[in-house]
C-alpha positions as a LaTeX table, in Angstrom:
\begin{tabular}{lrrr}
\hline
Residue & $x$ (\AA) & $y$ (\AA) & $z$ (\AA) \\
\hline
Unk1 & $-13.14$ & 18.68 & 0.17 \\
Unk2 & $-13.40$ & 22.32 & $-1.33$ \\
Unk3 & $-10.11$ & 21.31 & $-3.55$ \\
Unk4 & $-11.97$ & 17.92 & $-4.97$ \\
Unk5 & $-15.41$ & 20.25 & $-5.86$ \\
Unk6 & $-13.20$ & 22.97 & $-7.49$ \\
Unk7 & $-11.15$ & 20.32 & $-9.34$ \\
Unk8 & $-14.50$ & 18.28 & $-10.38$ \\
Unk9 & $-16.60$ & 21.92 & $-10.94$ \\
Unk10 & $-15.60$ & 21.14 & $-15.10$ \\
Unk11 & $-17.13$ & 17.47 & $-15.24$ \\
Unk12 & $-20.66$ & 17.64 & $-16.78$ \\
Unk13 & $-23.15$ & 17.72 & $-13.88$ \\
Unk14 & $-26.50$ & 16.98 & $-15.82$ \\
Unk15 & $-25.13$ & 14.14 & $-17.20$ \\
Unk16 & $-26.92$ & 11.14 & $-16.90$ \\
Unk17 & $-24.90$ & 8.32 & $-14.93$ \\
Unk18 & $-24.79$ & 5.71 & $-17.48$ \\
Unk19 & $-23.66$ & 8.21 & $-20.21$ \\
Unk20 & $-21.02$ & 9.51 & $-17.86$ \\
Unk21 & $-19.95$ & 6.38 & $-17.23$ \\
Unk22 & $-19.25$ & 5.70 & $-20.88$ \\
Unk23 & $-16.86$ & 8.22 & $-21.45$ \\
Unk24 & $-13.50$ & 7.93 & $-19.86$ \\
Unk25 & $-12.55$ & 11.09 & $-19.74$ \\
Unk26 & $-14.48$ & 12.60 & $-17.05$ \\
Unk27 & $-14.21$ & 9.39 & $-14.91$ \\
Unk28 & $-10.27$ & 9.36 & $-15.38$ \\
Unk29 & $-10.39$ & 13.41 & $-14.26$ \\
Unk30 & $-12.78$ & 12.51 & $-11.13$ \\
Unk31 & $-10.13$ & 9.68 & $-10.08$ \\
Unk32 & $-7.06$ & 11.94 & $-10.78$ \\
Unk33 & $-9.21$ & 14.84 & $-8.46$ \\
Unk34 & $-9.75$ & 12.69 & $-5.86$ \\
Unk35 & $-6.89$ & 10.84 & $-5.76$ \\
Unk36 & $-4.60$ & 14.23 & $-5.40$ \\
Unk37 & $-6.35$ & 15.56 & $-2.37$ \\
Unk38 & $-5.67$ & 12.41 & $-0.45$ \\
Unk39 & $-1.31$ & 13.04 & $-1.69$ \\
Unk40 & $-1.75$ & 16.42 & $-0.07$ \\
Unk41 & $-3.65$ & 15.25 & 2.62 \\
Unk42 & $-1.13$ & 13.06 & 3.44 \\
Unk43 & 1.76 & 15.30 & 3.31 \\
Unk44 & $-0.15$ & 17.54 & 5.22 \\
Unk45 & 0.09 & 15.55 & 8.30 \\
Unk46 & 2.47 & 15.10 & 10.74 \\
Unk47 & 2.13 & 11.32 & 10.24 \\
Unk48 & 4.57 & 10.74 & 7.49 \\
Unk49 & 7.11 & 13.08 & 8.60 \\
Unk50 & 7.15 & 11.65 & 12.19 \\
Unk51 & 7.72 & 7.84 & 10.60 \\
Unk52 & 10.51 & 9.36 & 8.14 \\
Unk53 & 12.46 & 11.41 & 10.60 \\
Unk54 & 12.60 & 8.29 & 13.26 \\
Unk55 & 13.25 & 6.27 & 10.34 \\
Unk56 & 15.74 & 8.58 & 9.17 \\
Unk57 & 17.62 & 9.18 & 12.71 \\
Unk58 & 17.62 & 5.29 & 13.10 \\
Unk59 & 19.38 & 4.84 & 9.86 \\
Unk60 & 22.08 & 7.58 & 10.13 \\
Unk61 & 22.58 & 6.42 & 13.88 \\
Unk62 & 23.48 & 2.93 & 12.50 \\
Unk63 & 25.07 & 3.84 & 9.39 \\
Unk64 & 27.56 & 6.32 & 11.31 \\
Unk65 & 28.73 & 3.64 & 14.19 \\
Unk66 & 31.93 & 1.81 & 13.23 \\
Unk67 & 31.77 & $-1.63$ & 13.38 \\
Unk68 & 35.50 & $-2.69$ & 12.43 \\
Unk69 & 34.22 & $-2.78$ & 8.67 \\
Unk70 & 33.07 & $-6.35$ & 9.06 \\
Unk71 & 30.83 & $-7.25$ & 6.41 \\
Unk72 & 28.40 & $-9.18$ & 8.43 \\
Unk73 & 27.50 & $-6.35$ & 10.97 \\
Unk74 & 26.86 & $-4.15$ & 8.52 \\
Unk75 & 24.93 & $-6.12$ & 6.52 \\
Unk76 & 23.01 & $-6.46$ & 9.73 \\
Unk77 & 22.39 & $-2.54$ & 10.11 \\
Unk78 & 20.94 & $-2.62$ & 6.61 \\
Unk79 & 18.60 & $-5.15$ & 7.68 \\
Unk80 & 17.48 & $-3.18$ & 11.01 \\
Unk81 & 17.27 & $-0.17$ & 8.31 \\
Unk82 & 15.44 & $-1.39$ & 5.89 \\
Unk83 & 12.63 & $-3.46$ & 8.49 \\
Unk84 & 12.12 & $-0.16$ & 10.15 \\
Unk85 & 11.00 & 1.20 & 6.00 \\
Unk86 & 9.32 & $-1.67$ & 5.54 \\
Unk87 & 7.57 & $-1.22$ & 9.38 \\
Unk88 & 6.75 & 2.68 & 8.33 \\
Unk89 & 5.34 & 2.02 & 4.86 \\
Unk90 & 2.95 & $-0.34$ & 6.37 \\
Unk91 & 1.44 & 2.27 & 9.20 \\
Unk92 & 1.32 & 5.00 & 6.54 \\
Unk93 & $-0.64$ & 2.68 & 3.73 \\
Unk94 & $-2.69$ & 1.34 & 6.42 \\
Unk95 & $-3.74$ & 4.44 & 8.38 \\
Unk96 & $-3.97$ & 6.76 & 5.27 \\
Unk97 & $-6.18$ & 4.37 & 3.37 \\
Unk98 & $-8.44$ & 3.34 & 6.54 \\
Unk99 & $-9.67$ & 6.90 & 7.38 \\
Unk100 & $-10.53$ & 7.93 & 3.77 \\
Unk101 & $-14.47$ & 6.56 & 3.36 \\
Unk102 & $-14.93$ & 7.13 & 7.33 \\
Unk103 & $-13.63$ & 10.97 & 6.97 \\
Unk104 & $-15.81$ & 11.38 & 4.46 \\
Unk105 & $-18.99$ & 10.67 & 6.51 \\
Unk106 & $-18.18$ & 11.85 & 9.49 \\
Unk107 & $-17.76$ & 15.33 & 7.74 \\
Unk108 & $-20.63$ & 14.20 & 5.59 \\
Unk109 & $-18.38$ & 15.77 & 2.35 \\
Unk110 & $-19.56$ & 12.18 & 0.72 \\
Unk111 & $-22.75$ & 13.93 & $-0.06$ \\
Unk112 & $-21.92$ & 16.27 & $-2.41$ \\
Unk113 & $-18.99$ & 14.66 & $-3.91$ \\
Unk114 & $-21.25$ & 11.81 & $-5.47$ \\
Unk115 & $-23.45$ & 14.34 & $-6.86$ \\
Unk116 & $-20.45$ & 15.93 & $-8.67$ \\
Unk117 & $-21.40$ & 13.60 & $-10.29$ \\
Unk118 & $-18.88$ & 11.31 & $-9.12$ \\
Unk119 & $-20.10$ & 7.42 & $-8.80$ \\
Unk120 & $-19.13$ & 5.47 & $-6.08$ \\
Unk121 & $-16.81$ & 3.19 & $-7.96$ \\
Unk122 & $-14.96$ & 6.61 & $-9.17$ \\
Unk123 & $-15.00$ & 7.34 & $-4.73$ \\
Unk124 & $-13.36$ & 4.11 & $-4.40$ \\
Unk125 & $-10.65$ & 4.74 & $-7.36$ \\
Unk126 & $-9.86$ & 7.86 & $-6.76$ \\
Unk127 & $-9.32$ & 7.33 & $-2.94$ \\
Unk128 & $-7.33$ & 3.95 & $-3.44$ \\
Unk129 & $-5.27$ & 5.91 & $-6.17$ \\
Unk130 & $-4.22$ & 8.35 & $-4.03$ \\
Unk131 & $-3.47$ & 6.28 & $-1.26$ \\
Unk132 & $-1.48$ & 4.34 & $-3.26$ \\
Unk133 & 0.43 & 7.12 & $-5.01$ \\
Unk134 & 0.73 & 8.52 & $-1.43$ \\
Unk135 & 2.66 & 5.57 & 0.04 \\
Unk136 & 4.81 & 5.24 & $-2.85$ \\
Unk137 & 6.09 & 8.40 & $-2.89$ \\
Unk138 & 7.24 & 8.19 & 0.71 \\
Unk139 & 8.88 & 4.95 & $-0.40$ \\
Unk140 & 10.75 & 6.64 & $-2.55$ \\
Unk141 & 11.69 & 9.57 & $-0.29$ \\
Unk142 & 12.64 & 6.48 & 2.43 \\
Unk143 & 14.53 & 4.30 & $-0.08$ \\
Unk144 & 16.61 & 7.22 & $-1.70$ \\
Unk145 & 17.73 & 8.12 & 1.87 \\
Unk146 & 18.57 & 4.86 & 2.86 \\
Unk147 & 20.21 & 4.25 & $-0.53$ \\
Unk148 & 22.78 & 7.51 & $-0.28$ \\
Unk149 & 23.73 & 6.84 & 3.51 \\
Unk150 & 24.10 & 2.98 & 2.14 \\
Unk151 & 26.30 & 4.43 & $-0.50$ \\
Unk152 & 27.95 & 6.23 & 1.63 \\
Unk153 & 29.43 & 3.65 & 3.63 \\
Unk154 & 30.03 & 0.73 & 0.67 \\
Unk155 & 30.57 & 2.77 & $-2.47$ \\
Unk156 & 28.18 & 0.76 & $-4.38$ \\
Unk157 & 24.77 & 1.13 & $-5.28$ \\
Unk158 & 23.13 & $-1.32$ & $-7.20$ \\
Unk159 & 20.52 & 0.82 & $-8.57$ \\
Unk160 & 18.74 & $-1.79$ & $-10.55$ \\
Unk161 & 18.27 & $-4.25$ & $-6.57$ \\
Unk162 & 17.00 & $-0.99$ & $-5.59$ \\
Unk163 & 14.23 & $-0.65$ & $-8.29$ \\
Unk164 & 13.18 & $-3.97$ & $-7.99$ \\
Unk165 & 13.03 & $-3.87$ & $-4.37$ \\
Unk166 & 10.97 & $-0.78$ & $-4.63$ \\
Unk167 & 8.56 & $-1.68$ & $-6.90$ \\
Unk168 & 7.67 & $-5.10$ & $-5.68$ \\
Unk169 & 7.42 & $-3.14$ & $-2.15$ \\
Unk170 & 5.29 & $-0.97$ & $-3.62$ \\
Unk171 & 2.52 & $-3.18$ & $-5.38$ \\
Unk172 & 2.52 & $-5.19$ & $-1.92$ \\
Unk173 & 1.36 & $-1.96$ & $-0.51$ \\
Unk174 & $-1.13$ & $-1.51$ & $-3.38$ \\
Unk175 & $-2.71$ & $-4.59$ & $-2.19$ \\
Unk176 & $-2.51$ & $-3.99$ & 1.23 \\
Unk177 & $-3.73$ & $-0.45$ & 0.69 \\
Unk178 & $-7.08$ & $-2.58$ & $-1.67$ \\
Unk179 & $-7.43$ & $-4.35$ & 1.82 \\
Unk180 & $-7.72$ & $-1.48$ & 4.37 \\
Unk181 & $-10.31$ & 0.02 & 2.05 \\
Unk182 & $-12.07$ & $-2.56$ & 2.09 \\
Unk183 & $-11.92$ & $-2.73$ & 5.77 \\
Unk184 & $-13.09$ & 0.86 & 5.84 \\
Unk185 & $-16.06$ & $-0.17$ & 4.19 \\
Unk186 & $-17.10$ & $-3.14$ & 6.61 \\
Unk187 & $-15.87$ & $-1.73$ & 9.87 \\
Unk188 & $-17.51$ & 1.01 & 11.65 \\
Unk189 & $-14.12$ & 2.77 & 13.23 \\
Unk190 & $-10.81$ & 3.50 & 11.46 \\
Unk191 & $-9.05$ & 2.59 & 14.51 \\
Unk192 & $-10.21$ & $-0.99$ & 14.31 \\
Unk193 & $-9.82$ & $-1.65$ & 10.57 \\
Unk194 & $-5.98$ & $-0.50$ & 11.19 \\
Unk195 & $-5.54$ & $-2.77$ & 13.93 \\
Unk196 & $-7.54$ & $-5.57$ & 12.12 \\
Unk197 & $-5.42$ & $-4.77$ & 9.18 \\
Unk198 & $-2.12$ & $-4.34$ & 10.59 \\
Unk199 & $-2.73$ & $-7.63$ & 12.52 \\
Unk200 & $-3.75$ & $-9.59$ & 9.35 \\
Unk201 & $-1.24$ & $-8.05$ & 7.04 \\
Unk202 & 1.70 & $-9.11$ & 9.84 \\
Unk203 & 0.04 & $-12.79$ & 10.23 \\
Unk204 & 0.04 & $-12.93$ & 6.38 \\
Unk205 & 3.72 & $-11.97$ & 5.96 \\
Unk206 & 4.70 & $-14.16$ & 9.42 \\
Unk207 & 2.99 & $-17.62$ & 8.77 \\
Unk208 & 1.31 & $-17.49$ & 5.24 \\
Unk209 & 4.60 & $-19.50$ & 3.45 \\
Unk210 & 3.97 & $-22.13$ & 6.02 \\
Unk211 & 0.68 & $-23.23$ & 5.67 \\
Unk212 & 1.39 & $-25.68$ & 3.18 \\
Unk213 & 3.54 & $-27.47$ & 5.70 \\
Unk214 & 0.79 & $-27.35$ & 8.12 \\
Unk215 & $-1.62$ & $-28.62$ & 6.15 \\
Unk216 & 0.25 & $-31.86$ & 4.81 \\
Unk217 & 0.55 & $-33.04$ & 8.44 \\
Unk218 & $-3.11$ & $-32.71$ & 9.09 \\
Unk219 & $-6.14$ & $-34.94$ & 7.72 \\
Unk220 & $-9.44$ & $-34.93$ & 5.51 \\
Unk221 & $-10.96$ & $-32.09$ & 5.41 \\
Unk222 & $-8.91$ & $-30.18$ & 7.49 \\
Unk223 & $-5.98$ & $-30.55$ & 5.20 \\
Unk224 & $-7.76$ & $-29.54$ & 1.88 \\
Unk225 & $-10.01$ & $-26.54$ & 4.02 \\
Unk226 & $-6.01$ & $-25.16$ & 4.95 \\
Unk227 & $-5.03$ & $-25.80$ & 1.48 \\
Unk228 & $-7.28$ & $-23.54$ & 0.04 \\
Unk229 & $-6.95$ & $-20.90$ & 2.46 \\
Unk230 & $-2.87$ & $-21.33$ & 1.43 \\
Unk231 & $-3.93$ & $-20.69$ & $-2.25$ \\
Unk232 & $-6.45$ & $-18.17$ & $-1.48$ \\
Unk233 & $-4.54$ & $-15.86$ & 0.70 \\
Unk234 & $-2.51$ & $-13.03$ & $-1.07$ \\
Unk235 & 0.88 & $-14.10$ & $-0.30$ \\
Unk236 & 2.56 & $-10.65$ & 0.50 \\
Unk237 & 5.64 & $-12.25$ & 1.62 \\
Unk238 & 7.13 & $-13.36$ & $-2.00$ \\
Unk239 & 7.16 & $-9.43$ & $-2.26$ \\
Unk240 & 10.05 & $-9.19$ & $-0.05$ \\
Unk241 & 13.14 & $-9.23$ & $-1.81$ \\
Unk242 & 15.23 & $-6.84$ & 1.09 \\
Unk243 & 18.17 & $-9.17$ & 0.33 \\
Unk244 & 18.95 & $-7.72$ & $-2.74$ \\
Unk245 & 19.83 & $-4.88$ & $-1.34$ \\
Unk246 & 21.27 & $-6.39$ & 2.05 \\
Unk247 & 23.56 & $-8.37$ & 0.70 \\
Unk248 & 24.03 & $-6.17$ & $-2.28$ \\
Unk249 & 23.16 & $-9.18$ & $-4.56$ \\
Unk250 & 22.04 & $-9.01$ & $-8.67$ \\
Unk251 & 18.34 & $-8.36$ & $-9.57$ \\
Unk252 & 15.92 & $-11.34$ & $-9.60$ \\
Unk253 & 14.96 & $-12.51$ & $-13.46$ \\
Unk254 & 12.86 & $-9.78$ & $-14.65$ \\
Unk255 & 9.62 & $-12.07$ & $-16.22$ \\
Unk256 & 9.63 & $-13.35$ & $-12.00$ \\
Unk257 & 9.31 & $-9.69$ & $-11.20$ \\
Unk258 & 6.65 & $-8.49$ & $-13.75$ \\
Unk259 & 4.64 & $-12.13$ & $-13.19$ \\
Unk260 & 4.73 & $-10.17$ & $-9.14$ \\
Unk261 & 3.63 & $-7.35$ & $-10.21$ \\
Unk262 & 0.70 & $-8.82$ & $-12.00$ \\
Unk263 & 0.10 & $-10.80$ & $-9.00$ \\
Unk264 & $-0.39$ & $-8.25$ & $-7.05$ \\
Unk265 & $-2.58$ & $-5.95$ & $-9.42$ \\
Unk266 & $-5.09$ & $-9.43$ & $-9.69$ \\
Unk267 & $-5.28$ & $-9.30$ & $-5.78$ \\
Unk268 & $-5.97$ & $-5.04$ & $-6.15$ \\
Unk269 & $-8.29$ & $-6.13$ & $-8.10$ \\
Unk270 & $-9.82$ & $-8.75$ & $-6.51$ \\
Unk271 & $-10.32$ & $-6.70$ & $-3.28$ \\
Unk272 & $-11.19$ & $-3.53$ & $-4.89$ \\
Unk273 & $-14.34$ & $-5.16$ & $-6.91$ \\
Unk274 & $-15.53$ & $-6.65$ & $-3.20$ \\
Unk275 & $-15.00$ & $-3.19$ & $-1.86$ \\
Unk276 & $-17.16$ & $-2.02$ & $-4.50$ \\
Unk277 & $-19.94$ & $-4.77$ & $-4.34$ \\
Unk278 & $-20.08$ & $-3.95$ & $-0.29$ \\
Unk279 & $-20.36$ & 0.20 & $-0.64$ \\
Unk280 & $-23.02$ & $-0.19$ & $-3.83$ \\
Unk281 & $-25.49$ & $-1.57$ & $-1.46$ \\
Unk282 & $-24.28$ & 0.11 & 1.61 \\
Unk283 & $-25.86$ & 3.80 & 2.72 \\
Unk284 & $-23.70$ & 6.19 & 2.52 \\
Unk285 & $-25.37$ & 8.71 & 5.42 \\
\hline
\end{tabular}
């Protein structure tokens, strides 16, 4: 907290709100501020570098066994692999993200941080920003490992599979991370918006592609009620695209992989503006 009030001690304190809303600059450096002290925050714990070094153990474990070079096994092993990233990523964007807002009041920081001034949609930013950067950053540091013990063993690395893999990863856990703060905002404990999270998320990835199937074999107005929860959901699964790398295939047309992207940053969107709306009216003490 004593890094963000240094950082923010050069934005204009007596200005008024709507006049220092106006002006980019000062917002962008409150976001940037806040969103840094949540990186070092997170690399300041011991719960990235737990994840990574099972994570990492796991994957030079399998990569090391011999398994009579047969093409399927191993293309197993890089399946285990990379479900154990994608199982990591998810309990570091959840759990960093979920104990930002609730930190903040419990150590009752949020006080003077708003009157920086910082508004609250600059809190919310900043703190999903840094979240965000957070988690992919230890994406990289996973997918770089995995990628060098990968080519290792095959002598290929399809660099471009890997990018797109990444990055598609990555905006999934932007929206994901949009989620959990939002979660932070309606529920009272951390340790209930990560479960409630975590168990939504999983359900989402699990059984989202299939309610269309569901809902054709069901009648009026059930089936148009599970229709529009199909459409409405954010469906996270489309950003998994681990095959590319399992089976060490070409990359996916790139307009399919920026229209992702940009469906992703509508759902960041979507749930950062209700996280906003909800904290506006919400007391911060």
């Amino acid at each position: 907290m004593n890094t963000v009030t240094s950082q923010l001690s050069g934005s204009p304190r007596a200005r008024p709100e709507g006049a220092f809303r106006s002006d980019p600059l000062p917002a962008l450096h409150n976001v940037q501020a806040i969103g840094g002290v949540v990186i070092r925050e997170l690399f300041r714990r011991k719960d990235f570098y737990v994840l990574f070094v099972l994570t990492a153990v796991l994957t030079l474990v399998m990569g090391s066994v011999n398994f009579f070079n047969e093409d399927k096994i191993v293309r197993y092993v890089k399946e285990i692999c990379l479900l154990m990233i994608w199982i990591a990523s998810l309990v570091i964007a959840v759990t960093t993200t979920a104990r930002q807002i609730p930190a903040e009041r419990e150590n009752r920081t949020i006080f003077p941080l708003l009157a920086k001034p910082v508004t609250r949609g600059q809190l919310l930013l900043g703190k999903f920003w840094g979240c965000w950067l957070a988690t992919g950053l230890a994406l990289v540091v996973f997918y770089v490992f995995f990628g060098l013990v990968s080519a290792a063993r095959e002598q290929v690395w399809p660099a471009a599979s890997y990018f797109q893999t990444l990055t598609l990863h990555w905006f999934m856990l932007g929206v994901v991370c949009a989620m959990a703060l939002l979660g932070s905002i309606v529920f009272a404990a951390p340790s209930s918006n990560n479960t409630i999270t975590l168990v939504v998320v999983t359900t989402i990835l699990l059984l989202a592609r299939h309610l269309n199937k569901v809902a054709v074999s069901l009648d009026e107005p059930w089936q148009t009620g599970v229709y529009a929860v199909y459409f409405a959901l954010p469906h996270l699964e489309l950003f998994d695209v681990r095959d590319l790398v399992i089976h060490n295939w070409g990359t996916i047309p790139w307009l399919v992989w920026t229209g992702a992207l940009g469906y992703a940053a509508t759902y960041m969107a979507v749930f950062l503006g209700a996280t906003w709306m909800v904290f506006r009216r919400k007391a911060v003490s």
